[in-house]
N, CA, C and O atoms as a GROMACS GRO file, in nm:
protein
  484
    1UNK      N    1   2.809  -2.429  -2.187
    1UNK     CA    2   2.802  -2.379  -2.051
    1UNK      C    3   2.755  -2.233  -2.049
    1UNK      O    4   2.665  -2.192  -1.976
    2UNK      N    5   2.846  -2.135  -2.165
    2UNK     CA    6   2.728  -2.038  -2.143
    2UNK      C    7   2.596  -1.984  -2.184
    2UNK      O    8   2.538  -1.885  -2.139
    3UNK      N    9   2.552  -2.087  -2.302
    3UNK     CA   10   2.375  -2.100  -2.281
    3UNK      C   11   2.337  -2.094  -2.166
    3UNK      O   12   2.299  -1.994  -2.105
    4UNK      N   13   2.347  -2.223  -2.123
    4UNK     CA   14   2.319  -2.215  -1.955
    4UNK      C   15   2.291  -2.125  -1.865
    4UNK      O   16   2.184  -2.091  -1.814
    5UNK      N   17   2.431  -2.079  -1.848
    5UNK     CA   18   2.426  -1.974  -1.787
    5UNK      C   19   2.309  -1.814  -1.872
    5UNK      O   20   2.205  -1.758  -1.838
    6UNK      N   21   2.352  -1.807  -1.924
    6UNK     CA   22   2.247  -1.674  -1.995
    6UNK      C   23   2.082  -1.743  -1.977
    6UNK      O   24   1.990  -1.678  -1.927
    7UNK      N   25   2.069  -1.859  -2.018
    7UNK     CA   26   1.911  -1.924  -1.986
    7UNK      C   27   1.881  -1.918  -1.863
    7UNK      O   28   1.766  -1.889  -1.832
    8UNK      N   29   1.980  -1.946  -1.762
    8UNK     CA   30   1.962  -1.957  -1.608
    8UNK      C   31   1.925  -1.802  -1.588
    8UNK      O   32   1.837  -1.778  -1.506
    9UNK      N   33   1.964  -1.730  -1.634
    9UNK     CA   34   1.938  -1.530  -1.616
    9UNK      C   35   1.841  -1.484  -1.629
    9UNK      O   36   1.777  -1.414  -1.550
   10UNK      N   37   1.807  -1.529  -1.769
   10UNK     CA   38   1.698  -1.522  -1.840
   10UNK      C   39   1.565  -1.533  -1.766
   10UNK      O   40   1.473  -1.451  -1.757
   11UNK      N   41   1.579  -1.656  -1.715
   11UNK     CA   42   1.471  -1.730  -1.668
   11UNK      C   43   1.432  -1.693  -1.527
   11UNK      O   44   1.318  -1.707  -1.481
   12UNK      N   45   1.585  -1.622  -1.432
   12UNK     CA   46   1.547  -1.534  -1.325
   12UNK      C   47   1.494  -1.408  -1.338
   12UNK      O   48   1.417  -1.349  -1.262
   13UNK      N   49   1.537  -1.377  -1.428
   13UNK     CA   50   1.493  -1.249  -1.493
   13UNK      C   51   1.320  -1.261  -1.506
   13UNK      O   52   1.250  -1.186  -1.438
   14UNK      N   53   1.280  -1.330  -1.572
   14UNK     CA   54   1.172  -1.342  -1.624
   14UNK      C   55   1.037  -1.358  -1.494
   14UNK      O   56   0.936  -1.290  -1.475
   15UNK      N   57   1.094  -1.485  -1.419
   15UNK     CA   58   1.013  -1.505  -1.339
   15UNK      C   59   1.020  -1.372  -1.230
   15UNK      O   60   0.913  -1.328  -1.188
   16UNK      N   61   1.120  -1.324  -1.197
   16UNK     CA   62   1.139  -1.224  -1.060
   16UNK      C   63   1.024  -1.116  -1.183
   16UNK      O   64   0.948  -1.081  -1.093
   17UNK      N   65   0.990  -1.077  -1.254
   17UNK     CA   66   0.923  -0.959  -1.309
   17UNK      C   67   0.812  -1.026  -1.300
   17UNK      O   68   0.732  -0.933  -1.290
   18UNK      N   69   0.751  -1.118  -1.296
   18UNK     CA   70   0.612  -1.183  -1.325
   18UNK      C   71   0.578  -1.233  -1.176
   18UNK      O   72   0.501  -1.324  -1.146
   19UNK      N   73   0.668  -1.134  -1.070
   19UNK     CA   74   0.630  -1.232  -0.928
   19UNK      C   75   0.496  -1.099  -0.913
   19UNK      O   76   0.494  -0.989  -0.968
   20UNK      N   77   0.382  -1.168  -0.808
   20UNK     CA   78   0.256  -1.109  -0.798
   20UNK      C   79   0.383  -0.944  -0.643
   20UNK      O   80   0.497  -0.935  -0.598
   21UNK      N   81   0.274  -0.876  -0.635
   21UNK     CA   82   0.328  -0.770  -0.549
   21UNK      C   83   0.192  -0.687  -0.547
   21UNK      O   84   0.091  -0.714  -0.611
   22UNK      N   85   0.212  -0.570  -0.452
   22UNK     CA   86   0.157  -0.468  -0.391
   22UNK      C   87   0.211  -0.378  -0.411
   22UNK      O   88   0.328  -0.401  -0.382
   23UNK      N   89   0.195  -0.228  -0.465
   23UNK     CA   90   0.239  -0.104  -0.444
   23UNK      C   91   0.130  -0.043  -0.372
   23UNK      O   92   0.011  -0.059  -0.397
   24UNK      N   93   0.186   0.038  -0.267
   24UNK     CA   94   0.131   0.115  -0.148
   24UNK      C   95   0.182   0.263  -0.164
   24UNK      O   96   0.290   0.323  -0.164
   25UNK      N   97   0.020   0.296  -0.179
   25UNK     CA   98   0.056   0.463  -0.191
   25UNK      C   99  -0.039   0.554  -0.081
   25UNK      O  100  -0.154   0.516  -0.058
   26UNK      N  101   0.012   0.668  -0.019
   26UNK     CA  102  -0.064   0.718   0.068
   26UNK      C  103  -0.117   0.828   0.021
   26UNK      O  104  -0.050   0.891  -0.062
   27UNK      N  105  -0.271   0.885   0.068
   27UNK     CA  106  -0.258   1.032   0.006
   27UNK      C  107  -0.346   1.067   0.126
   27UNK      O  108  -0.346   1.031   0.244
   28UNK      N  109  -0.432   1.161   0.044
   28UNK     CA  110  -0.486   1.238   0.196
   28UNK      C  111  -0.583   1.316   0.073
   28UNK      O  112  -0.538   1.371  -0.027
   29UNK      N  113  -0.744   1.301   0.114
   29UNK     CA  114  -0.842   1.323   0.045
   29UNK      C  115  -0.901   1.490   0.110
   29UNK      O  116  -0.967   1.509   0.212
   30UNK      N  117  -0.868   1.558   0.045
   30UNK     CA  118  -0.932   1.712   0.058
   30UNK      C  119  -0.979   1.751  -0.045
   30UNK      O  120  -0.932   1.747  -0.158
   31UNK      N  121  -1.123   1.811   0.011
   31UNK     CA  122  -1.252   1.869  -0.094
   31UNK      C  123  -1.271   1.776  -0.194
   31UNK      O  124  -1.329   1.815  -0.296
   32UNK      N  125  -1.223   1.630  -0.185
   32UNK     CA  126  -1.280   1.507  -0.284
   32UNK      C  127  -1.179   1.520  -0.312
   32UNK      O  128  -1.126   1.420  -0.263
   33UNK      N  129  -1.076   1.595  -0.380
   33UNK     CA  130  -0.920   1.560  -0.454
   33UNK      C  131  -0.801   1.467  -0.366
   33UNK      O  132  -0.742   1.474  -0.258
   34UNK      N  133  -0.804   1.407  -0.447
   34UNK     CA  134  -0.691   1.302  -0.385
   34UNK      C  135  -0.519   1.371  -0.369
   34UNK      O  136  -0.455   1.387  -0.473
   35UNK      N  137  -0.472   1.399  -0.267
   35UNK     CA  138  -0.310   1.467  -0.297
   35UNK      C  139  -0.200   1.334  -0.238
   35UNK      O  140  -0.227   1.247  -0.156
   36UNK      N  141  -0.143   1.345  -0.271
   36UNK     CA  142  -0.030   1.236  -0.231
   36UNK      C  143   0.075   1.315  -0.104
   36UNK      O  144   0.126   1.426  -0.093
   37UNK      N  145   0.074   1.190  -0.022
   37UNK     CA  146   0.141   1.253   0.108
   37UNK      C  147   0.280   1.207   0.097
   37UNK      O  148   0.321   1.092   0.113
   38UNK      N  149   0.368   1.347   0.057
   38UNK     CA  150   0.490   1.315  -0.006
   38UNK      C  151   0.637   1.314   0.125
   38UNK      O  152   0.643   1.376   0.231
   39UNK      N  153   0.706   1.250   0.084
   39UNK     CA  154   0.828   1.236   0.188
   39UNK      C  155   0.787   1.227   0.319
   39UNK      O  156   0.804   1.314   0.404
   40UNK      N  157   0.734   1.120   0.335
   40UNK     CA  158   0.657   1.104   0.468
   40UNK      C  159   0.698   0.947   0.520
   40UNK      O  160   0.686   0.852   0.442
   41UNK      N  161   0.747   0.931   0.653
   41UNK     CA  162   0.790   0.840   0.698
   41UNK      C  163   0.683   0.770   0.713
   41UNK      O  164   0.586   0.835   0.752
   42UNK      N  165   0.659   0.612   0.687
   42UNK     CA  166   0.532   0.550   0.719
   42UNK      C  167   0.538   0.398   0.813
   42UNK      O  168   0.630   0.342   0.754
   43UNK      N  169   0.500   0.318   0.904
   43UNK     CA  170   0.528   0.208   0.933
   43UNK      C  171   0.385   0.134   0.822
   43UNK      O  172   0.279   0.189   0.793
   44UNK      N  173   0.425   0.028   0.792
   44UNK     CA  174   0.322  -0.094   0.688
   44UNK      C  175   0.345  -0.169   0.766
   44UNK      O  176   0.446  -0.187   0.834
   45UNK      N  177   0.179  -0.258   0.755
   45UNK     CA  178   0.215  -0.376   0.868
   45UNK      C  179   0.104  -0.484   0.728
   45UNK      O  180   0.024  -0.424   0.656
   46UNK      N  181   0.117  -0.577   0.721
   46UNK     CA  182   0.026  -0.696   0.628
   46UNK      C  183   0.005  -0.728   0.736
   46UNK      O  184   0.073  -0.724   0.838
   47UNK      N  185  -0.111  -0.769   0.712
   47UNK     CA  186  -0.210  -0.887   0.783
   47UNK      C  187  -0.149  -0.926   0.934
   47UNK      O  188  -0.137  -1.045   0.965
   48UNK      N  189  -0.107  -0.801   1.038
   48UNK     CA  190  -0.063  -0.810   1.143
   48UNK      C  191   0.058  -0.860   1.181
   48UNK      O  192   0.099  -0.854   1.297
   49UNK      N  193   0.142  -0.928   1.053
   49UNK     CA  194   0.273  -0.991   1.069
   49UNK      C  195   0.382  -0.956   0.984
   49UNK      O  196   0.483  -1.019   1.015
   50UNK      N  197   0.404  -0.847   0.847
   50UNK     CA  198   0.448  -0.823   0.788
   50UNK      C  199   0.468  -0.660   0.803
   50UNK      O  200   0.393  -0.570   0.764
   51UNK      N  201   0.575  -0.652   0.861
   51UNK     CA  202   0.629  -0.515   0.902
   51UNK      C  203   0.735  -0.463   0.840
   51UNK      O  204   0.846  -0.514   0.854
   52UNK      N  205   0.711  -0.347   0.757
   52UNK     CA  206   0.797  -0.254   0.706
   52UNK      C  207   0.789  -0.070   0.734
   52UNK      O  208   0.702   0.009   0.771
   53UNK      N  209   0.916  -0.065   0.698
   53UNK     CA  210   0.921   0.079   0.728
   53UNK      C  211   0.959   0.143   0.613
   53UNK      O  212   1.072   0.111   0.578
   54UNK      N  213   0.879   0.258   0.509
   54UNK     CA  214   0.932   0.301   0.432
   54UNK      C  215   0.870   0.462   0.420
   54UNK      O  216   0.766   0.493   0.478
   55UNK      N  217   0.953   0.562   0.333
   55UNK     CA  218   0.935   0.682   0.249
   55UNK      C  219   0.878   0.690   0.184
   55UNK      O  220   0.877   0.597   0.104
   56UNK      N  221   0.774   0.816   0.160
   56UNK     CA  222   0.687   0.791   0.081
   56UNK      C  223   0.778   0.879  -0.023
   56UNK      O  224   0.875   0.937   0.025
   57UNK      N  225   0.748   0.891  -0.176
   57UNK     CA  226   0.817   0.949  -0.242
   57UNK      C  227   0.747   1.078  -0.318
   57UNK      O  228   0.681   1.139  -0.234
   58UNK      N  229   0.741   1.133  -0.432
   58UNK     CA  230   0.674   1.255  -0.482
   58UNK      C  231   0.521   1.236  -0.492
   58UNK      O  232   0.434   1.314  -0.452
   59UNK      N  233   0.506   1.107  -0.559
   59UNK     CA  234   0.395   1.065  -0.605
   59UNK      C  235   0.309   0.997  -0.479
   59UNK      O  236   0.199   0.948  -0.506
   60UNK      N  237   0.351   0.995  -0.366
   60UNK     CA  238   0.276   0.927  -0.222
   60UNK      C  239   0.321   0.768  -0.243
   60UNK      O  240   0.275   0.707  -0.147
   61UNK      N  241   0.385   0.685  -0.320
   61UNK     CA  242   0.449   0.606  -0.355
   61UNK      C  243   0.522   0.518  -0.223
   61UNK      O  244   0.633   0.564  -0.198
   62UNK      N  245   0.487   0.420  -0.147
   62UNK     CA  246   0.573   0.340  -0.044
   62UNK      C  247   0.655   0.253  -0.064
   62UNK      O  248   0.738   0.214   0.019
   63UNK      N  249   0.640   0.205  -0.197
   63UNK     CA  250   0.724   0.108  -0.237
   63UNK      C  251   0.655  -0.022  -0.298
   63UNK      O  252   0.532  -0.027  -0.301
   64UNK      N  253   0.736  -0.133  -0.351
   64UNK     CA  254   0.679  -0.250  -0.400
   64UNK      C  255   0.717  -0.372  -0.294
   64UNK      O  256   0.824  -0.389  -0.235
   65UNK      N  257   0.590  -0.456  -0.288
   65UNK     CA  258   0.614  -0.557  -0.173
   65UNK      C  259   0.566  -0.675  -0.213
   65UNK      O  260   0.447  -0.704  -0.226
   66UNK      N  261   0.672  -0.752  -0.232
   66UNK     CA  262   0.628  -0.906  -0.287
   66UNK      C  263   0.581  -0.947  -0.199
   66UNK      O  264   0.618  -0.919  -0.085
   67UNK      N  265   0.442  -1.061  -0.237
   67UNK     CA  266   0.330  -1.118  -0.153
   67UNK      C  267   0.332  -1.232  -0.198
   67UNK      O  268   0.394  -1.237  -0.305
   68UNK      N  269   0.293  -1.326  -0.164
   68UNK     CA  270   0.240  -1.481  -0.189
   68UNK      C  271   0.107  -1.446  -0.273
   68UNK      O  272   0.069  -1.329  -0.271
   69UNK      N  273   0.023  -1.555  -0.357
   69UNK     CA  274  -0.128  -1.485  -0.341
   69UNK      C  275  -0.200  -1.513  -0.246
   69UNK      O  276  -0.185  -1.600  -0.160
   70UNK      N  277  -0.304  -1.416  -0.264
   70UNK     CA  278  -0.401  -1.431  -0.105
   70UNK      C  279  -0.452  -1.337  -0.110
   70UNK      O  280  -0.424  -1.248  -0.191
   71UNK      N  281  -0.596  -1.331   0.028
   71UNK     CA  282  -0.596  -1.181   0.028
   71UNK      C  283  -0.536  -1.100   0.177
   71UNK      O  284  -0.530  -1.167   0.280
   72UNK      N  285  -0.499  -0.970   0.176
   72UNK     CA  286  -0.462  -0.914   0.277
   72UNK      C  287  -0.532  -0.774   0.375
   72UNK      O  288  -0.626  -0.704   0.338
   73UNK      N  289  -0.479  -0.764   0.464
   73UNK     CA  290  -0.516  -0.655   0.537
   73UNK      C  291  -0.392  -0.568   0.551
   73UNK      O  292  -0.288  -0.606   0.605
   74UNK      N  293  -0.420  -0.405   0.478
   74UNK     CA  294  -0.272  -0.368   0.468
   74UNK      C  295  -0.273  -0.231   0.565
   74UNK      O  296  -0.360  -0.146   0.543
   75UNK      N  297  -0.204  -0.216   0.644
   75UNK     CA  298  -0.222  -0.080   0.712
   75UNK      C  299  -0.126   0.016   0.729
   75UNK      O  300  -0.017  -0.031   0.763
   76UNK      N  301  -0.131   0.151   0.716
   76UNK     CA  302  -0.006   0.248   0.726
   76UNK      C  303  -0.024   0.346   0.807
   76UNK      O  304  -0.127   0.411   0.825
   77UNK      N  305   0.118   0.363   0.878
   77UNK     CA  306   0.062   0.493   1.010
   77UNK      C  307   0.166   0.534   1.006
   77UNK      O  308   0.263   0.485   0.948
   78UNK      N  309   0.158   0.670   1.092
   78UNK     CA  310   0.245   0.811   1.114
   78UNK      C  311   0.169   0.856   1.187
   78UNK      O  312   0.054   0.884   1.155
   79UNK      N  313   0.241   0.880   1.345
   79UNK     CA  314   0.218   0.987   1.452
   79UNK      C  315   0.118   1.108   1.375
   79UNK      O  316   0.023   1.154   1.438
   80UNK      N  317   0.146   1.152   1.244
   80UNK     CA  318   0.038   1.273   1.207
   80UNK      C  319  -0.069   1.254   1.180
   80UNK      O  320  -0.151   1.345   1.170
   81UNK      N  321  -0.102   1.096   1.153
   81UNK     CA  322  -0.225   1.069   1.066
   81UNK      C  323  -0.319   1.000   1.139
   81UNK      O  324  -0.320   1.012   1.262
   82UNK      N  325  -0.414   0.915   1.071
   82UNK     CA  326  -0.485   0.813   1.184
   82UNK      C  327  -0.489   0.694   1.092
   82UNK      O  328  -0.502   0.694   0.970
   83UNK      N  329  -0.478   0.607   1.164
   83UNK     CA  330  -0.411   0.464   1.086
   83UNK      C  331  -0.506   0.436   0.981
   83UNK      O  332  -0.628   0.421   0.998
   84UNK      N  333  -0.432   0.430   0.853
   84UNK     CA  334  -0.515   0.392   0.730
   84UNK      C  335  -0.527   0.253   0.722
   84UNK      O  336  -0.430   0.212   0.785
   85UNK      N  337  -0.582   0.172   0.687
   85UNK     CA  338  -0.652   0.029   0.664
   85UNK      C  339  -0.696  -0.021   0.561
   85UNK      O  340  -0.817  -0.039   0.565
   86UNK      N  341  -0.637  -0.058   0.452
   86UNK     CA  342  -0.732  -0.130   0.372
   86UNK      C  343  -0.747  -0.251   0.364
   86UNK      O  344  -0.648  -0.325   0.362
   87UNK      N  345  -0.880  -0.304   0.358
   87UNK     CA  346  -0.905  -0.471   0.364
   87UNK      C  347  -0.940  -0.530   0.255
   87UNK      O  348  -0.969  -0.454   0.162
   88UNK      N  349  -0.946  -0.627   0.240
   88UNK     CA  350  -0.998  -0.747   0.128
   88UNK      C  351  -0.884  -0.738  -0.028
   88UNK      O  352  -0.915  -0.768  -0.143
   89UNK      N  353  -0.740  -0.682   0.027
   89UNK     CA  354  -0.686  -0.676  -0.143
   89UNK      C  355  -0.634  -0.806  -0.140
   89UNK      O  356  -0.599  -0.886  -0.053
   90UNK      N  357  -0.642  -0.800  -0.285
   90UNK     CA  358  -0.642  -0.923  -0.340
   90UNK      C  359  -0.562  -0.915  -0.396
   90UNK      O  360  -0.556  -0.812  -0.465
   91UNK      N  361  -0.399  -1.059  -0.409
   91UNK     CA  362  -0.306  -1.010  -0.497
   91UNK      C  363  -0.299  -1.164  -0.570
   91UNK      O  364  -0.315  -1.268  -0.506
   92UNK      N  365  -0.279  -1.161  -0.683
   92UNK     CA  366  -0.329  -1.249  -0.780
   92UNK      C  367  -0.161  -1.242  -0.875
   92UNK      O  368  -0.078  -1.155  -0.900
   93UNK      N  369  -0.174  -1.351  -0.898
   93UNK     CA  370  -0.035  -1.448  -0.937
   93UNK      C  371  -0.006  -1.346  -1.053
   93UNK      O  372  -0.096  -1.289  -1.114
   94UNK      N  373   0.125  -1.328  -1.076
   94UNK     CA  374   0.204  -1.219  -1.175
   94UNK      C  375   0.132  -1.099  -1.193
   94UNK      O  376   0.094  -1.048  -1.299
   95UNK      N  377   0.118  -1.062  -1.083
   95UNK     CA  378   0.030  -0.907  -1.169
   95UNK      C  379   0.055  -0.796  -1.012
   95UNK      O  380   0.058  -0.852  -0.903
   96UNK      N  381   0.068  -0.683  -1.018
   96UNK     CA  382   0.124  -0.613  -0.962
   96UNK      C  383  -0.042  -0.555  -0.885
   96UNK      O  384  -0.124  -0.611  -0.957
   97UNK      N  385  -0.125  -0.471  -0.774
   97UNK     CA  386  -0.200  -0.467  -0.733
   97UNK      C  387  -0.169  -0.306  -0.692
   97UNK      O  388  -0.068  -0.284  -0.625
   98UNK      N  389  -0.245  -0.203  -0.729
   98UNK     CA  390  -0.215  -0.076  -0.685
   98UNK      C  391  -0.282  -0.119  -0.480
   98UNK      O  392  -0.348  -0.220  -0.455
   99UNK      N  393  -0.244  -0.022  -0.380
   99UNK     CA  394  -0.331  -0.040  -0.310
   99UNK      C  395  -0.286   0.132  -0.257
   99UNK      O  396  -0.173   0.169  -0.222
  100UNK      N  397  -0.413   0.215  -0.264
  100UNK     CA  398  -0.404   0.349  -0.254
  100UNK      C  399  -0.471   0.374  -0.127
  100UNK      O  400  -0.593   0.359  -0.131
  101UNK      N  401  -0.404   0.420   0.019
  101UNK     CA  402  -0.505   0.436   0.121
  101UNK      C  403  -0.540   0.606   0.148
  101UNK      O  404  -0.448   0.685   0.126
  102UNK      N  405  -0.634   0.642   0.182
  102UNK     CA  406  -0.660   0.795   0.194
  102UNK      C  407  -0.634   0.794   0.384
  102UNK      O  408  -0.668   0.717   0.474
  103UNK      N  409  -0.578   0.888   0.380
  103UNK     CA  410  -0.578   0.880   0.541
  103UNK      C  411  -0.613   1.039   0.578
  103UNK      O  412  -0.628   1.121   0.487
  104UNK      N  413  -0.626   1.075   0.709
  104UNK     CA  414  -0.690   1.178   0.799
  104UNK      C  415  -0.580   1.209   0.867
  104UNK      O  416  -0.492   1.129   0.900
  105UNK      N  417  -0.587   1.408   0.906
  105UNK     CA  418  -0.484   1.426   0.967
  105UNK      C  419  -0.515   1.391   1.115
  105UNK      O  420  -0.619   1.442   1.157
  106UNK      N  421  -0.450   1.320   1.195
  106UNK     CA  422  -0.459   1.282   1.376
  106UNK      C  423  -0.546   1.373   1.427
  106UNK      O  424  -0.520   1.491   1.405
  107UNK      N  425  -0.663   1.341   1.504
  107UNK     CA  426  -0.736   1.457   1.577
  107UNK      C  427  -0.858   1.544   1.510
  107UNK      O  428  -0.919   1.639   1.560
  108UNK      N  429  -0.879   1.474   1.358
  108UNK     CA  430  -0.948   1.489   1.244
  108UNK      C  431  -1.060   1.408   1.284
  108UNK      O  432  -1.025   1.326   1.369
  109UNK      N  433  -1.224   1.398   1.244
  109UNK     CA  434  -1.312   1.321   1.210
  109UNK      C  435  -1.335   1.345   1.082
  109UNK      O  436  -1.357   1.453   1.026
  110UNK      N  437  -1.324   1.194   1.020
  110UNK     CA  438  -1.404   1.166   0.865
  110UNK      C  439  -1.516   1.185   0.849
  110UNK      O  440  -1.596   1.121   0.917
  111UNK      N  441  -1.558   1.276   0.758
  111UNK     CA  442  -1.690   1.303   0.692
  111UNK      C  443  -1.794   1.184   0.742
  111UNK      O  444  -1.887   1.211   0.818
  112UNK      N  445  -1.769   1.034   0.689
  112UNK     CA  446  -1.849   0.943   0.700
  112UNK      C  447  -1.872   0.924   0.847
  112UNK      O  448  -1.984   0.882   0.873
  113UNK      N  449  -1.774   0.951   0.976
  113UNK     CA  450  -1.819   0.987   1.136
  113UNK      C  451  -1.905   1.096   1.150
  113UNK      O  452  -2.006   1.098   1.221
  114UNK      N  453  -1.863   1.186   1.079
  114UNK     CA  454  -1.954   1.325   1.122
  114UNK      C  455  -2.142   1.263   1.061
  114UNK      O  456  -2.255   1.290   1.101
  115UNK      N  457  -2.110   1.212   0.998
  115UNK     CA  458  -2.270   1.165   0.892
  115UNK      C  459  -2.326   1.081   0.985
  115UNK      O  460  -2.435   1.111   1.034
  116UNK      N  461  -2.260   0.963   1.025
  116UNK     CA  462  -2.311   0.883   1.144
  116UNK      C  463  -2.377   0.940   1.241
  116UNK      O  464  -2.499   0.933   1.253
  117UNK      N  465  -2.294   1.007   1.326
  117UNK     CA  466  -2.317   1.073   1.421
  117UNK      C  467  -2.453   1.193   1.450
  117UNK      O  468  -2.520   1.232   1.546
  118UNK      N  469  -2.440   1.218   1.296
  118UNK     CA  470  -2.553   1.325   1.292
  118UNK      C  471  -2.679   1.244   1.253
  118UNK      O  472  -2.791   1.289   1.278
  119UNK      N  473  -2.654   1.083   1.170
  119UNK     CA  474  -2.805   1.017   1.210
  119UNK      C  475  -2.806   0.966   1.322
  119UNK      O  476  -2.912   0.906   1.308
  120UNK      N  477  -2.778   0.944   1.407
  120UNK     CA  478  -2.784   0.858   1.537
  120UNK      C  479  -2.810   0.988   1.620
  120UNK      O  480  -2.854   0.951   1.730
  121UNK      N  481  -2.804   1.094   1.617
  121UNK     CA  482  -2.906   1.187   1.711
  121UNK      C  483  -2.998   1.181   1.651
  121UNK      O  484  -3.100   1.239   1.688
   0.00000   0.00000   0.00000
């Protein structure tokens, strides 16, 4: 009985570490350097139906989020920023998926708007 039991552990053990996931990290891209946007309250939403609320930590770090596989649409916001978006990640059976979004401070235009804008005059 306690084989069993220790194999039954084991084997939760094993599989819960080999489940596929997402880590979500935020930063904020100045002069090309990437900085991490630290202790920062964030709402995450998946693919319009998967809603969380988390802290970002030293490293811009949101946390780990078990997924099914598939691919997703992942997005993170804060009243300071302008909603970050990333599309097409792909999370693939036992393997963990960085997903790093750069976001803008609120009231900011991205380089790639300002570029538009200046070919379209």
């Amino acid at each position: 009985m306690k084989k069993l039991i220790i194999f039954s552990i084991l084997f939760l053990f094993y599989k819960s570490s080999k489940a596929q996931c997402i880590f979500v990290y935020a930063s904020q891209r100045i002069k090309g350097v990437e900085i991490p946007i630290e202790r920062t309250e964030f709402d995450i939403v998946i693919n319009d139906t998967i809603k969380k609320h988390a802290t970002s930590a030293n490293d811009g770090s949101l946390g780990r989020i078990s997924l099914p596989q598939g691919i997703y649409e992942v997005k993170i916001s804060n009243p300071e920023f302008n909603i970050g978006i990333k599309k097409n990640v792909i999370v693939r059976e036992s393997r963990t998926t960085d997903v790093i979004i750069n976001l803008t401070m609120a009231g900011t235009v991205k380089e790639e708007d300002k570029l538009k804008k200046i070919i379209q005059d």
